[in-house]
N, C-alpha and C positions, 0 to 999 in steps of 0.2 A: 313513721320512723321506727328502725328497728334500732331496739335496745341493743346494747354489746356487754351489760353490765356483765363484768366474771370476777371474782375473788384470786384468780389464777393469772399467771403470764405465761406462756408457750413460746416453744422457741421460733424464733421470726421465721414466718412464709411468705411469700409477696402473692400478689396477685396472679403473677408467671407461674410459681412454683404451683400455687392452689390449683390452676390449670391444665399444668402438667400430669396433677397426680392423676385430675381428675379424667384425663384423658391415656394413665397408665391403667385404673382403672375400671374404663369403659374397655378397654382391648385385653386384659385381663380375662373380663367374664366375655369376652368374642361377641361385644356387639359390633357390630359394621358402623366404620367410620364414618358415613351419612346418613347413619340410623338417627334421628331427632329427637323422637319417643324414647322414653323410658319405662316403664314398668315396671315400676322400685316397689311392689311387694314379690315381683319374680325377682328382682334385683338382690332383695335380702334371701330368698331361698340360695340361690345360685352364691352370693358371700361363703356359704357353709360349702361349697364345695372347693373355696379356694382354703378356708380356714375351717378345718374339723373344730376348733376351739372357740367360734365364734355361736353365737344363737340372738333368736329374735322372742320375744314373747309378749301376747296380745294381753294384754288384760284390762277388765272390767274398767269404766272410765274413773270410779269412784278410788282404785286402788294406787294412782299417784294421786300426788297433790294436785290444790287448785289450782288451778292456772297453767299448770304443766301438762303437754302434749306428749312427750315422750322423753327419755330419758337415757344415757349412754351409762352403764357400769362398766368402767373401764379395768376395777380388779376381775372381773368374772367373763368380759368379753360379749358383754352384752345388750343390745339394743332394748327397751323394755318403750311400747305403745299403747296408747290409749285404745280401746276396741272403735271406739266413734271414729277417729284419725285414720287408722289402718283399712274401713271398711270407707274412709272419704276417699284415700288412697286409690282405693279400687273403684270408687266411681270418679278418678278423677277429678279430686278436686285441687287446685293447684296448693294452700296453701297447706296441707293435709301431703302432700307429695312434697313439697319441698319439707316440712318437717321431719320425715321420715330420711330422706336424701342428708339433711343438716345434722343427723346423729351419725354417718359414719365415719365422716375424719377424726372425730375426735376416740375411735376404735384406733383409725390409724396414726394419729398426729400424736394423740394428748394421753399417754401415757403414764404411769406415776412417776417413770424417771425424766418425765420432760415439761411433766409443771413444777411452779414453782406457788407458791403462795407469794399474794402480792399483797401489800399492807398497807403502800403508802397512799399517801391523798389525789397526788396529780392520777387521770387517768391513765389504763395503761396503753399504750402504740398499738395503732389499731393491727398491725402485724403482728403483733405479737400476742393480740386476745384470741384467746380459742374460742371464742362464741364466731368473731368475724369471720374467723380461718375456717369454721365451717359451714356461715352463709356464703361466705363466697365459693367454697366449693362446692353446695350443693346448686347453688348458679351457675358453673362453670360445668357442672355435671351434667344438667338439665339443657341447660340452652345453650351448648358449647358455639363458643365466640365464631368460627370457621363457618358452621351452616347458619348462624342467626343475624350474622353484620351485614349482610341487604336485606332484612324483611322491615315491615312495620310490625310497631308492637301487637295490633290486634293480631298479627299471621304467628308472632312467638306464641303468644298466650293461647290461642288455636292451636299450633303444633305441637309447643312445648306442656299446655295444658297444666299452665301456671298462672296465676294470678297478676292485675294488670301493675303492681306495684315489681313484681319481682323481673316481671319483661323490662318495664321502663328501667329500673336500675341495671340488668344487665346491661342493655341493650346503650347504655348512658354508661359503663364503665369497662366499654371492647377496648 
């Protein structure tokens, strides 16, 4: 089960919207709409040429915290990767690619003018936590709903070259 814990609320996206973006996009950087494949460390090159102010940086696995795979600064515009993660990336490994894919809405969603600090007790709407808003887009990026709603999970997780948790949830939330 993936956590959603965030200290933060974001302004509501739905499942549609995550979607949409995630298919503005993929046509954005001109992959071809029955492209499957991703390539998200060409993916974060190619970012830099839609945004001169964005960058990525690989560093030592030692130099974030435990636990932490990678990390979004959102004052500086910046994705920051574990060296392990980024180099899982490039061998394809699903959850090492969706990590990488799961920092960039929050470049584009979760800016300082659109979080809020959340304080209270009840949890906050799952639409509205930026952790969810950018699992689901990094799902909707990877295994876009259009080429994945007839396969079986093992043909996502072969094509999409994700992990068998992240196919069945998509593949369970078209």
């Amino acid at each position: 089960m993936i956590s959603y814990d965030s200290i933060y609320e974001a302004t509501p996206e739905s499942r549609e919207d995550l979607r949409d973006l995630a298919n503005r996009l993929r046509k954005a950087l001109k992959i071809p709409s029955d492209q499957i494949y991703i390539d998200v460390t060409k993916m974060l090159e190619e970012l830099y040429d839609l945004d001169d102010d964005f960058s990525f940086d690989v560093v030592s696995d030692n130099e974030l915290e435990y636990g932490v795979q990678a990390q979004t600064d959102i004052i500086h515009n910046q994705i920051i990767i574990k060296e392990s993660v980024y180099e899982g990336a490039i061998n394809n490994n699903g959850r090492d690619r969706m990590t990488i894919t799961h920092e960039v809405p929050h470049l584009i969603l979760h800016q300082p003018n659109t979080l809020t600090l959340y304080r209270r007790t009840d949890k906050i709407p799952l639409y509205k936590n930026p952790e969810w808003q950018a699992e689901c887009f990094a799902g909707e990026f990877l295994m876009p709903y259009n080429l994945i709603k007839n396969m079986s999970q093992a043909e996502v997780m072969d094509k999409c070259k994700v992990t068998a948790s992240a196919a069945h949830y998509q593949l369970t939330h078209i």
